[in-house]
TORKOL-4160 file (C-alpha; in steps of 0.2 Angstrom, whole numbers, padded with zeros to 4 digits, m for minus):
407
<pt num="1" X="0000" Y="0000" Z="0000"/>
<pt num="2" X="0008" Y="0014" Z="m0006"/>
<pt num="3" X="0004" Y="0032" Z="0003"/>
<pt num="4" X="0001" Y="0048" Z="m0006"/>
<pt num="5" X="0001" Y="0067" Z="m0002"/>
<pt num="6" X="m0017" Y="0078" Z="0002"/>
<pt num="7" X="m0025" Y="0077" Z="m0016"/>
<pt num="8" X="m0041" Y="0089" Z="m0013"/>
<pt num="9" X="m0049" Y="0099" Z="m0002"/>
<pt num="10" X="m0068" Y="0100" Z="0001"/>
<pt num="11" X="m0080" Y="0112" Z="0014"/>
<pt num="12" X="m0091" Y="0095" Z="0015"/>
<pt num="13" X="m0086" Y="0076" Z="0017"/>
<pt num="14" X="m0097" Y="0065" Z="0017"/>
<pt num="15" X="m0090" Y="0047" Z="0022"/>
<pt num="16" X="m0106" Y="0033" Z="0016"/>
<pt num="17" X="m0117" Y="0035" Z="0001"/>
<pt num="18" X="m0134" Y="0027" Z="0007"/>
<pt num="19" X="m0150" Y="0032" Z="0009"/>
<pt num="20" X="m0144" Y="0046" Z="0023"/>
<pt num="21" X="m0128" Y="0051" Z="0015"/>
<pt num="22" X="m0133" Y="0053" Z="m0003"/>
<pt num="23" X="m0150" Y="0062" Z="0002"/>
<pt num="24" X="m0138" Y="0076" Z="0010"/>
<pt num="25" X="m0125" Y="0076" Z="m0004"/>
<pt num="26" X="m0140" Y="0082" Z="m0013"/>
<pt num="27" X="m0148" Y="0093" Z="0001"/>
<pt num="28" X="m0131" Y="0102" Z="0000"/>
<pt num="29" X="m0130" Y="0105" Z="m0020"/>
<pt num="30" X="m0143" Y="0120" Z="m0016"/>
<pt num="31" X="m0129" Y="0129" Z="m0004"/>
<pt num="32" X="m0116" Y="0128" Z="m0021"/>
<pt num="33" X="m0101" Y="0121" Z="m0010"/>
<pt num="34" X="m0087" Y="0110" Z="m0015"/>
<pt num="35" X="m0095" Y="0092" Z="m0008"/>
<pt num="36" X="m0084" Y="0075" Z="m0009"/>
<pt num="37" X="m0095" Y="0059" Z="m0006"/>
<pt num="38" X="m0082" Y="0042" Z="0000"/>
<pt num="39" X="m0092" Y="0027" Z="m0005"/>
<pt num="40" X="m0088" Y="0008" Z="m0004"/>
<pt num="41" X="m0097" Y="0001" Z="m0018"/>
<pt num="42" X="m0088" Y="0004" Z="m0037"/>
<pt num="43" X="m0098" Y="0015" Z="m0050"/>
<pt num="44" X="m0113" Y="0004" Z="m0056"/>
<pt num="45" X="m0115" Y="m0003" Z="m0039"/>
<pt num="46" X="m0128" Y="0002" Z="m0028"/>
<pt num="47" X="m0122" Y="m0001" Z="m0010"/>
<pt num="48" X="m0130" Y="m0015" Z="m0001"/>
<pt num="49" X="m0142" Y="m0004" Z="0009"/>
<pt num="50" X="m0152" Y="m0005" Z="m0006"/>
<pt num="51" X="m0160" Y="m0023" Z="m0008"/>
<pt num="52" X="m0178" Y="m0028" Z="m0009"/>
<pt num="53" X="m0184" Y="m0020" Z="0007"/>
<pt num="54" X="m0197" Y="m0010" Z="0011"/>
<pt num="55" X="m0195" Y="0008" Z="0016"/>
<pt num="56" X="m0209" Y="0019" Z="0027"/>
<pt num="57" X="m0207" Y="0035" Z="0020"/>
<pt num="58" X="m0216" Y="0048" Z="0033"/>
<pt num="59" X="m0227" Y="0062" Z="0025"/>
<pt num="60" X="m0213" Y="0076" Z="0031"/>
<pt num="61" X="m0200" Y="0063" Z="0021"/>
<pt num="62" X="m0212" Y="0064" Z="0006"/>
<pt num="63" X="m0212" Y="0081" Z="0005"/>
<pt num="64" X="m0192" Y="0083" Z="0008"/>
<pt num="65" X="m0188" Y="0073" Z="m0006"/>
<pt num="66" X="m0201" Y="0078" Z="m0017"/>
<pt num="67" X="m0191" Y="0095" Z="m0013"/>
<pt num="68" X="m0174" Y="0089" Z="m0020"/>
<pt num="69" X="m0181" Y="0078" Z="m0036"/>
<pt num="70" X="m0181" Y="0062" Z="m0029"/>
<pt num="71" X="m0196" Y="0057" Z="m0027"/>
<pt num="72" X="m0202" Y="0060" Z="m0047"/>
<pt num="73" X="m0185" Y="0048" Z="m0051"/>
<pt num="74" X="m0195" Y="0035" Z="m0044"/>
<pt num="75" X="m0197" Y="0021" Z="m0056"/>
<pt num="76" X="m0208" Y="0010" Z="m0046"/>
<pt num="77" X="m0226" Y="0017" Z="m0041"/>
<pt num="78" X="m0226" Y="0020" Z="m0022"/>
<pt num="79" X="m0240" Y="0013" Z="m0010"/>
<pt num="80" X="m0252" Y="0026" Z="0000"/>
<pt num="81" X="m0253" Y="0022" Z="0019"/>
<pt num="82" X="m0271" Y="0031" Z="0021"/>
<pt num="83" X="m0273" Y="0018" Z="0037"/>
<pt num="84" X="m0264" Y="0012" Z="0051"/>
<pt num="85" X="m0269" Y="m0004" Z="0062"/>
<pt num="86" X="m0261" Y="m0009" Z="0076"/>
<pt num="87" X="m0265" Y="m0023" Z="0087"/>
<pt num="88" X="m0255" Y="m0034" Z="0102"/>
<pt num="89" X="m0255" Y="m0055" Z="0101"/>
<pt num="90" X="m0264" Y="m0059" Z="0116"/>
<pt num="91" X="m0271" Y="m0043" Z="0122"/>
<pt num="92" X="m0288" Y="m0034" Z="0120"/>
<pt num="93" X="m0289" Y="m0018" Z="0108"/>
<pt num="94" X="m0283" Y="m0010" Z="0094"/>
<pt num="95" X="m0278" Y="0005" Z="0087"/>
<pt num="96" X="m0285" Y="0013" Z="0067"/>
<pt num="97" X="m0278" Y="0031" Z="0063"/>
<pt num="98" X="m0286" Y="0038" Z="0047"/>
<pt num="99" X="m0275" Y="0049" Z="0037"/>
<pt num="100" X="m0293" Y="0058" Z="0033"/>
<pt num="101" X="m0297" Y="0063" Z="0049"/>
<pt num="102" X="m0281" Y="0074" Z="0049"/>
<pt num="103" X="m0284" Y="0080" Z="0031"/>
<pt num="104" X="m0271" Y="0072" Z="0023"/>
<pt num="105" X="m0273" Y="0057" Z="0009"/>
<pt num="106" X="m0261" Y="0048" Z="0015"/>
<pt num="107" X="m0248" Y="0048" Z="0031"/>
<pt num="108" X="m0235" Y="0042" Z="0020"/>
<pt num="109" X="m0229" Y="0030" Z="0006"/>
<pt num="110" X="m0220" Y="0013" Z="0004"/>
<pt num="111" X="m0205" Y="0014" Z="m0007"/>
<pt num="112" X="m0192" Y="m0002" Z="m0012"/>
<pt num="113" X="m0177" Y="0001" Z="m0004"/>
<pt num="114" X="m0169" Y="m0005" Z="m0022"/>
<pt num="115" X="m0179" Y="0008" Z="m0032"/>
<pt num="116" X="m0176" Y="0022" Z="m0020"/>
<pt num="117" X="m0157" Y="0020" Z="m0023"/>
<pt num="118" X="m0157" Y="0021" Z="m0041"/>
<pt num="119" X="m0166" Y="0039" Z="m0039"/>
<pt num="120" X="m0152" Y="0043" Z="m0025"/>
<pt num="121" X="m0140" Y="0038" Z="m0040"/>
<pt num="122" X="m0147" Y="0048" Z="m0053"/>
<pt num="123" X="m0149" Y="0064" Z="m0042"/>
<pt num="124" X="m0129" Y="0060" Z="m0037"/>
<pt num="125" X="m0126" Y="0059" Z="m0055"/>
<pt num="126" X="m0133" Y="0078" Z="m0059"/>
<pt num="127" X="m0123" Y="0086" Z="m0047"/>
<pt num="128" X="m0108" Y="0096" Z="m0057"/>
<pt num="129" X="m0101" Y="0100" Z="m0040"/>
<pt num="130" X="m0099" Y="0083" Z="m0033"/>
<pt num="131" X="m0083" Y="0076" Z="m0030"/>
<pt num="132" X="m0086" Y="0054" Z="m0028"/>
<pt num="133" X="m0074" Y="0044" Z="m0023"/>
<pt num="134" X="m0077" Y="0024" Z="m0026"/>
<pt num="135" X="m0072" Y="0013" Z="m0023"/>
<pt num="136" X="m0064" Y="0021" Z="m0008"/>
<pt num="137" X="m0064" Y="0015" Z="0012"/>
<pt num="138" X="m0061" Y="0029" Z="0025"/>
<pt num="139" X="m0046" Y="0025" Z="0036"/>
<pt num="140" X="m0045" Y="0041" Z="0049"/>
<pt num="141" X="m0044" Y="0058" Z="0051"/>
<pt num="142" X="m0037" Y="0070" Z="0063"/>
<pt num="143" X="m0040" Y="0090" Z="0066"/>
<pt num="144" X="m0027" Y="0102" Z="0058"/>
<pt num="145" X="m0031" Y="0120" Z="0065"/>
<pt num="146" X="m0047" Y="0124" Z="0053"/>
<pt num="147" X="m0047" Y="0109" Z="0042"/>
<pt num="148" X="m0048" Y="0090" Z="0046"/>
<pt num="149" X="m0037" Y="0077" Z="0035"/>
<pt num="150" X="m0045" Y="0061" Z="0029"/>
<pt num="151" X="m0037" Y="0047" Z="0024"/>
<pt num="152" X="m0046" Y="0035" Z="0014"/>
<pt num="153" X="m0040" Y="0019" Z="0003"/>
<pt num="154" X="m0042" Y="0018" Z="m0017"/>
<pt num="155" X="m0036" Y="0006" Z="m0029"/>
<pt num="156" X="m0022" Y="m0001" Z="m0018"/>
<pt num="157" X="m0015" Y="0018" Z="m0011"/>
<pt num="158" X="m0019" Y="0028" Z="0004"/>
<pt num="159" X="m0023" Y="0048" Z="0002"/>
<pt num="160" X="m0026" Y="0061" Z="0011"/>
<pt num="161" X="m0040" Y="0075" Z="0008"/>
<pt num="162" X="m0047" Y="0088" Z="0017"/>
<pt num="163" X="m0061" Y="0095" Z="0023"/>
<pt num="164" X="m0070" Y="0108" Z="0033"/>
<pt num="165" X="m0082" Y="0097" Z="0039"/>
<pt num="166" X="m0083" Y="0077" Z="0039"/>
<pt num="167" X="m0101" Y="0071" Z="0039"/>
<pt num="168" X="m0100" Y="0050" Z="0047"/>
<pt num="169" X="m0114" Y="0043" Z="0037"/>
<pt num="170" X="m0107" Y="0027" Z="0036"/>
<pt num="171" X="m0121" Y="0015" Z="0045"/>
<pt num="172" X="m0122" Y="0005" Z="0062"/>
<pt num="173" X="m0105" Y="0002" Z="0063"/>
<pt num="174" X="m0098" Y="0019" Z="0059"/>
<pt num="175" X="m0078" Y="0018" Z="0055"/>
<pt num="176" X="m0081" Y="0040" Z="0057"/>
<pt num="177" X="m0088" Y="0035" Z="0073"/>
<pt num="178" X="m0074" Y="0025" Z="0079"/>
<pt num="179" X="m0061" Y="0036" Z="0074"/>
<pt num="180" X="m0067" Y="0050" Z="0084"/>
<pt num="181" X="m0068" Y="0041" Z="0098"/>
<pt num="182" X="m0087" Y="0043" Z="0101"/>
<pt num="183" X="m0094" Y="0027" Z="0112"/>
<pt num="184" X="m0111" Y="0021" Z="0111"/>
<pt num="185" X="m0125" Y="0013" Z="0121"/>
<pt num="186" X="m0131" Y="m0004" Z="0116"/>
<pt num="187" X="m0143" Y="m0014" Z="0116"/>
<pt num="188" X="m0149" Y="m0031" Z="0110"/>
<pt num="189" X="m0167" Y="m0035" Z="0109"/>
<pt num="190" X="m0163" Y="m0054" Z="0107"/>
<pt num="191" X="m0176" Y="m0052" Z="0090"/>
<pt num="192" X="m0170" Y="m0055" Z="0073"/>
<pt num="193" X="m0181" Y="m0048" Z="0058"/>
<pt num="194" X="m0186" Y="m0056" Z="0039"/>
<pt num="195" X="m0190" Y="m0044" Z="0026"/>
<pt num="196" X="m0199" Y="m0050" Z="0011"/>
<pt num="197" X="m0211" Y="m0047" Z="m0002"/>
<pt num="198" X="m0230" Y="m0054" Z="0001"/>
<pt num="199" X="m0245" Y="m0055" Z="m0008"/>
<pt num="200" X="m0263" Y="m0058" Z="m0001"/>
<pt num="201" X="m0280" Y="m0063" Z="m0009"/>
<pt num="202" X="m0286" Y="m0047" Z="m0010"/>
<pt num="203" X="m0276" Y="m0028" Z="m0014"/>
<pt num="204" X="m0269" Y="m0021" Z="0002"/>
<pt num="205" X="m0280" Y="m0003" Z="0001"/>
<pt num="206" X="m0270" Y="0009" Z="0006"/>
<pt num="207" X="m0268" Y="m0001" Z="0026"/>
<pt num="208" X="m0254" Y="m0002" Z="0036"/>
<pt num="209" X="m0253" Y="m0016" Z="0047"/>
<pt num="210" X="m0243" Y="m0018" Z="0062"/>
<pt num="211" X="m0245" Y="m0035" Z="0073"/>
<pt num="212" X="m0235" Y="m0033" Z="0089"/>
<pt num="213" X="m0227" Y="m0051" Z="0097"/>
<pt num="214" X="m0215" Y="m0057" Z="0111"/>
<pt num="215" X="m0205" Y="m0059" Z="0094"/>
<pt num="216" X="m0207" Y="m0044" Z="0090"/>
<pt num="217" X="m0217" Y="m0034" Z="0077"/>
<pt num="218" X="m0224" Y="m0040" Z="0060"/>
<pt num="219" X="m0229" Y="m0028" Z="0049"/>
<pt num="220" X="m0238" Y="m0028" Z="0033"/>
<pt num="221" X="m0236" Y="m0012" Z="0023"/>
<pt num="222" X="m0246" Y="m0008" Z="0008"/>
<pt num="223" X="m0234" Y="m0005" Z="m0010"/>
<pt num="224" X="m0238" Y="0000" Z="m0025"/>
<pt num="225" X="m0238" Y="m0014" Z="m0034"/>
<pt num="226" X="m0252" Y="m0023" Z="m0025"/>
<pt num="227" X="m0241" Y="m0034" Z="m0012"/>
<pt num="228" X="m0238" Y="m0029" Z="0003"/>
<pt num="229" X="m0221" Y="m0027" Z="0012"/>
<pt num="230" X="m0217" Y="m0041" Z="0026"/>
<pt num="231" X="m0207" Y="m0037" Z="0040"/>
<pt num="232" X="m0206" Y="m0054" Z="0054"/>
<pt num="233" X="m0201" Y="m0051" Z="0071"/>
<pt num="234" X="m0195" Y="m0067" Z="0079"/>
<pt num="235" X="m0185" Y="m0070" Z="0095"/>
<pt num="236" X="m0167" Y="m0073" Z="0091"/>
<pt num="237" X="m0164" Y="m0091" Z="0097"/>
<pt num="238" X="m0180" Y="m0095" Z="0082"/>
<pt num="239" X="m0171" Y="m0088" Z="0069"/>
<pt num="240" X="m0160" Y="m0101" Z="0062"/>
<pt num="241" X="m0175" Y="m0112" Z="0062"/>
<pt num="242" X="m0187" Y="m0099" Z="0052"/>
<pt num="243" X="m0173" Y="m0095" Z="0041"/>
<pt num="244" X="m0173" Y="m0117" Z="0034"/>
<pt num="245" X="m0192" Y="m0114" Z="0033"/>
<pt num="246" X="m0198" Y="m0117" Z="0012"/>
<pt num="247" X="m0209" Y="m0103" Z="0006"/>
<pt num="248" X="m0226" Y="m0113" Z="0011"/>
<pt num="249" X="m0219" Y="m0114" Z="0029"/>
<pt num="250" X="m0216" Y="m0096" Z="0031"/>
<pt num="251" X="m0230" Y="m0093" Z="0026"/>
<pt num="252" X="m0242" Y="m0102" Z="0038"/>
<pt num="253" X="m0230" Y="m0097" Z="0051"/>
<pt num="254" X="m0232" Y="m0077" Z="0047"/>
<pt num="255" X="m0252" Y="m0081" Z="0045"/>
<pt num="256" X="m0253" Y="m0090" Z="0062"/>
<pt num="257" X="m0245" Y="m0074" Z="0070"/>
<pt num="258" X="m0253" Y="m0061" Z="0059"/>
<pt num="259" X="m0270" Y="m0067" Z="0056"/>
<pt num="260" X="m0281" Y="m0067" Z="0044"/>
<pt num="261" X="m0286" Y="m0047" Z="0044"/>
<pt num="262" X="m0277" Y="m0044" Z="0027"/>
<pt num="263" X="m0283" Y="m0061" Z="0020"/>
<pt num="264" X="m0275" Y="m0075" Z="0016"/>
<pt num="265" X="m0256" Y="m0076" Z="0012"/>
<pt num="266" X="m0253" Y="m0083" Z="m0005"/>
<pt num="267" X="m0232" Y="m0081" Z="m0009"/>
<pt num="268" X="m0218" Y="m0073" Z="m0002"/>
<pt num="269" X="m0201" Y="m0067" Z="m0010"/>
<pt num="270" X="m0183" Y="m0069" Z="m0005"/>
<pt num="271" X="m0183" Y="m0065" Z="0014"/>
<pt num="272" X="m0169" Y="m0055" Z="0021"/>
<pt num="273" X="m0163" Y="m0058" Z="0038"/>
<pt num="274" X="m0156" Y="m0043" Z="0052"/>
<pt num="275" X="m0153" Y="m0044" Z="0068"/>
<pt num="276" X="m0162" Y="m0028" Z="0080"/>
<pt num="277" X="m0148" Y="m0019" Z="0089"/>
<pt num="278" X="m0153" Y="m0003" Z="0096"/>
<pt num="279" X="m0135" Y="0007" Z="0094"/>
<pt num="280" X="m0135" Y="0025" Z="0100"/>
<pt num="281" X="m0119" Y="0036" Z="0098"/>
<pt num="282" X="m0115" Y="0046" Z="0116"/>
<pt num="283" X="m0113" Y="0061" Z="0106"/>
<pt num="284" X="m0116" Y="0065" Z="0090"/>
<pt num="285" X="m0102" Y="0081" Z="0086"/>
<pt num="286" X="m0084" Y="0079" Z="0089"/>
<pt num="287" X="m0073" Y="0096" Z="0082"/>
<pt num="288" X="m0075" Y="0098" Z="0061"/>
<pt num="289" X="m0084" Y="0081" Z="0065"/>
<pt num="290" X="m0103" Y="0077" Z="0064"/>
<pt num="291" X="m0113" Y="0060" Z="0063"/>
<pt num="292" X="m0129" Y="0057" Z="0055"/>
<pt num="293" X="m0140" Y="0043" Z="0052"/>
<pt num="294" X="m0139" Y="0027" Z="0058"/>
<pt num="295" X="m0120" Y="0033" Z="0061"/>
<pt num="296" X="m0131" Y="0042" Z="0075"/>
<pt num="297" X="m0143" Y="0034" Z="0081"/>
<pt num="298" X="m0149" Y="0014" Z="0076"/>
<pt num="299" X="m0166" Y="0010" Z="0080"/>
<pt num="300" X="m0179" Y="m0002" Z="0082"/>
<pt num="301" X="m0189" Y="m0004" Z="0066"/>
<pt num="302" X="m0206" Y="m0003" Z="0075"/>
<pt num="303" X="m0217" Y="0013" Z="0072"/>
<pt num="304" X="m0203" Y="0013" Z="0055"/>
<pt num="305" X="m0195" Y="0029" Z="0062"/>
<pt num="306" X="m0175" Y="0026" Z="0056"/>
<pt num="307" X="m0173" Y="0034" Z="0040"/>
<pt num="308" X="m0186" Y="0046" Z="0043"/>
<pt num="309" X="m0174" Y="0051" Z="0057"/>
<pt num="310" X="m0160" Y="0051" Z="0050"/>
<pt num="311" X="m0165" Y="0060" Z="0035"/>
<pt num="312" X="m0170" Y="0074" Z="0049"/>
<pt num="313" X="m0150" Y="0074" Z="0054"/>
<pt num="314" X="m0148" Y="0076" Z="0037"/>
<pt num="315" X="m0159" Y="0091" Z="0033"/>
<pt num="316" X="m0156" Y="0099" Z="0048"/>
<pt num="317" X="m0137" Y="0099" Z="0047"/>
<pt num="318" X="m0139" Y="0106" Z="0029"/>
<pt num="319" X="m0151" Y="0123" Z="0036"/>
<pt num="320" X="m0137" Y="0124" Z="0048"/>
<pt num="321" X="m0123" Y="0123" Z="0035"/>
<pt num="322" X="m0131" Y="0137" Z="0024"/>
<pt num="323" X="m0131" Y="0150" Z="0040"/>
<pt num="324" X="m0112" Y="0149" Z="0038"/>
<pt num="325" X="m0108" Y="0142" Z="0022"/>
<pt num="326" X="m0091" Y="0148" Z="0022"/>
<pt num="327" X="m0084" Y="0138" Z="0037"/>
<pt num="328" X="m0096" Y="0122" Z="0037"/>
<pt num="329" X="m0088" Y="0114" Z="0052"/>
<pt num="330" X="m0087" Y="0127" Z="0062"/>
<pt num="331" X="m0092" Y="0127" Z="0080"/>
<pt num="332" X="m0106" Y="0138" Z="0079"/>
<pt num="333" X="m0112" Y="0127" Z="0064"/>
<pt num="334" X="m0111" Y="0110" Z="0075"/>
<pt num="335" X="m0119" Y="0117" Z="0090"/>
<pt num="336" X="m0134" Y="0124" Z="0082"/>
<pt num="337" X="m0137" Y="0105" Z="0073"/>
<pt num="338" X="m0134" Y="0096" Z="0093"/>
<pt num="339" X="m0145" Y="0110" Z="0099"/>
<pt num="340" X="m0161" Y="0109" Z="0086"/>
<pt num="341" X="m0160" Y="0089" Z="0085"/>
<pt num="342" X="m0160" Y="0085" Z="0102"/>
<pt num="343" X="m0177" Y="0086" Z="0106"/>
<pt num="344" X="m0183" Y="0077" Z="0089"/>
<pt num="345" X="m0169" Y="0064" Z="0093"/>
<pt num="346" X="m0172" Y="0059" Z="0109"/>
<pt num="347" X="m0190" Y="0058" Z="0109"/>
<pt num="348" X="m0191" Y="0046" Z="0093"/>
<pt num="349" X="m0177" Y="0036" Z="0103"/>
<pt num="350" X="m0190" Y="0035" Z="0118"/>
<pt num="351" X="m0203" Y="0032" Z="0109"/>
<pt num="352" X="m0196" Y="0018" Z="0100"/>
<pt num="353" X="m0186" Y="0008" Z="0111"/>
<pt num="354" X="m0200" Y="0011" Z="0126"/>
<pt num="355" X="m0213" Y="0003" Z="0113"/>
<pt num="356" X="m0201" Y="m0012" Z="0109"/>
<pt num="357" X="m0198" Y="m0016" Z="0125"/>
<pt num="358" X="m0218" Y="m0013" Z="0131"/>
<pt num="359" X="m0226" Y="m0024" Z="0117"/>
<pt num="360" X="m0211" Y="m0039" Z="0116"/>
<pt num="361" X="m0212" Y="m0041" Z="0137"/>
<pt num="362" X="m0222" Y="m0058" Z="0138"/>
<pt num="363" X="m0227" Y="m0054" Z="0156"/>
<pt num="364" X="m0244" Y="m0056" Z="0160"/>
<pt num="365" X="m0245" Y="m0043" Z="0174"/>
<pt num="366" X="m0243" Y="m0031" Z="0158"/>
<pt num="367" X="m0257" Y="m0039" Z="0148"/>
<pt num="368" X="m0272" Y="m0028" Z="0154"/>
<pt num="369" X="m0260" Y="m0013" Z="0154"/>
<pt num="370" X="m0256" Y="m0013" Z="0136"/>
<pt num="371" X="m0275" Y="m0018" Z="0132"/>
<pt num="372" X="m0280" Y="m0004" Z="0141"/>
<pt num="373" X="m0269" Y="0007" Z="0134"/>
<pt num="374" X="m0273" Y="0001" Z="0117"/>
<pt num="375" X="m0290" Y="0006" Z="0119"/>
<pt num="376" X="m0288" Y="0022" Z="0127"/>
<pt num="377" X="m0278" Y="0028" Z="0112"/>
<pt num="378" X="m0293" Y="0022" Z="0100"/>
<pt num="379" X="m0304" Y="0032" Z="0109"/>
<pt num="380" X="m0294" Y="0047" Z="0114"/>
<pt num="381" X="m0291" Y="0059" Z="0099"/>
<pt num="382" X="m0280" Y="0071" Z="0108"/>
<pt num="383" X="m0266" Y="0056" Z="0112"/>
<pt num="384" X="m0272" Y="0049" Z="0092"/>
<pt num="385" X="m0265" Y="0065" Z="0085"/>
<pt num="386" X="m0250" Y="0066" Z="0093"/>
<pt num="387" X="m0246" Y="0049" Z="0089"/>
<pt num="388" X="m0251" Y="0053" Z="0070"/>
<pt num="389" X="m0241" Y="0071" Z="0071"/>
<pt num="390" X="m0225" Y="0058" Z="0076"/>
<pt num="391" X="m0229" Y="0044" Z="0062"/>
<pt num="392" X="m0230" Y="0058" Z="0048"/>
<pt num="393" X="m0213" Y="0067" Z="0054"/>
<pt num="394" X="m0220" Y="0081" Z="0062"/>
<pt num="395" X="m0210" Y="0082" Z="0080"/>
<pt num="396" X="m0199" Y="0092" Z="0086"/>
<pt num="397" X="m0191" Y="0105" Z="0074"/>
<pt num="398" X="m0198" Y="0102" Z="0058"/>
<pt num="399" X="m0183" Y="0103" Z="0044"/>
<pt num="400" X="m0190" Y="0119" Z="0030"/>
<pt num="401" X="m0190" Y="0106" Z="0017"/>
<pt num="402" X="m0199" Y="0094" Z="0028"/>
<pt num="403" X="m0216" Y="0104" Z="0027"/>
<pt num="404" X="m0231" Y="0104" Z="0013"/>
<pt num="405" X="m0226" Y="0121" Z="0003"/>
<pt num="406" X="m0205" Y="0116" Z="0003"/>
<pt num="407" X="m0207" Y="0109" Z="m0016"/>
């Protein structure tokens, strides 16, 4: 490995090009600053984020990306959520938010992962500004009075490049995150979740259905191309056994847990297989450093919050950035983003890991409690709007770009 001096020099670099780091790669193209975007995956290849799963776009995440032209490079017609259902294995009650009774058609829309990222790539592609390097893997940085130096690996040789801010958008197991010495908190639900593709004897209508288990949840969520999207929560010491099931044996095992409210289950796709880690970094700044995404913050999938949060980092570190586009990273920049996401940040992560750890509980004492509770939230429409203000995006400091009038 061969070692080479600083090659270029950027106000921006962001280190991973998934659904968080591409999406501010282009949030940034408005502010007309130098930008460089390290990817793993080669030119051609989309990075493994984007596979066949199903993605829960909140109405604020709608309107964001119909902002920045991504959402018309769609291919793939998306699915409507005009419906949520929300029931508990074992206890009384249920939940059904309308999207109508909050004048909006819909509180969001189902995209493929897969056909998401080949919009991201054709929005990367129209930026004249943007500097990509791929294949590349970032290595380190440290702080050199205003800039920080990256090194990153490419083609066999180390270089260097600068920047005025580094952006860790590099996933779970952030390298950025490592580097700067940030910890985390951790914690293993002992779940592990299948992703397919399914497809009932009748249309899925616009319904989202979440089923909540000791397993942990399964959700049904309505596409656009009349399947639904499966996601299977099972406990972990399970999975290797639902993993060797055949097609026919998943699906009476999904049907036993589900039900039969969205009809009968007729076939499934490839499944996927993940394991549910909630991984929180302990800060989420260093100096000319900043983490977004699941660099961040990694959450449970239930209620579907992670890249809707994440794309919030994104967004607001962007409105940040354009107050002081002449030193991106500088401290006034970083503490103004910490400051406006807190409140967003930690009630989502509340929310999220108090629910996964309320509904998968298998104690009976609970039982009664969580029924009841269901069936207060049915009734009450105060606590019904709040919960529908939270599943459409709508908490805390609301990004520009996140609200109806942005496009």
């Amino acid at each position: 490995m061969t070692l080479q001096g600083t090659t270029a020099s950027h106000d921006v670099l962001i280190v991973g090009g998934g659904l968080v780091g591409a999406s501010l790669a282009i949030a940034l193209d408005r502010l007309d600053l130098d930008v460089g975007l390290v990817e793993l995956a080669p030119p051609g290849d989309l990075p493994a984020v984007f596979d066949q799963r199903n993605l829960s776009f909140a109405d604020a995440t709608v309107n964001a990306l119909d902002a920045l032209g991504v959402m018309r490079r769609l291919r793939a017609p998306t699915g409507p959520i005009r419906e949520i259902h929300v029931s508990r294995q074992g206890d009384f009650g249920r939940v059904r938010l309308r999207a109508a009774d909050y004048g909006r058609e819909a509180f969001g829309q189902v995209v493929v992962a897969r056909d998401f990222g080949e919009a991201l790539e054709q929005g990367l592609a129209a930026l004249p500004r943007l500097t990509r390097y791929r294949p590349a893997r970032y290595l380190d940085s440290v702080v050199d009075g205003d800039v920080r130096r990256i090194r990153i690996e490419r083609d066999g040789a180390v270089e260097t490049v600068q920047t005025r801010l580094l952006v860790g958008a590099d996933g779970t197991a952030s390298g950025v995150r490592d580097g700067l010495g940030i910890g985390v908190d951790a914690h293993d639900y002992g779940q592990a979740l299948f992703v397919s593709r399914l497809r009932t004897d009748r249309p899925p209508g616009g319904v989202a259905w979440e089923r909540l288990t000791t397993g942990g949840p399964t959700a049904l969520l309505p596409r656009g191309d009349r399947h639904y999207g499966l996601v299977h929560g099972v406990l972990a010491d399970e999975a290797d056994a639902v993993a060797a099931l055949d097609d026919a044996g998943f699906l009476a095992r999904v049907q036993a847990v589900f039900g039969w409210r969205a009809g009968r289950f007729v076939e499934a796709g490839p499944r996927s297989r993940y394991p549910l880690r909630r991984v929180v970094a302990k800060a989420v700044a260093a100096p000319r450093a900043v983490l977004v995404g699941n660099a961040a913050q990694t959450l449970h999938p239930i209620g579907a919050q992670g890249f809707n949060l994440g794309l919030r980092d994104a967004l607001i570190l962007a409105e940040a950035i354009a107050a002081s586009p002449r030193d991106a990273g500088q401290a006034q920049v970083l503490d103004t983003h910490v400051r406006r996401r807190h409140d967003d940040r930690e009630r989502t992560l509340a929310f999220s890991d108090q629910l996964a750890r309320l509904t998968s509980n298998p104690s009976g004492l609970l039982r009664p409690l969580r029924s009841a509770g269901l069936m207060a939230l049915d009734l009450d429409s105060g606590l019904q709007a709040g919960v529908a203000g939270g599943a459409m995006g709508y908490r805390g400091e609301v990004p520009v770009l996140c609200r109806r009038d942005a496009s």
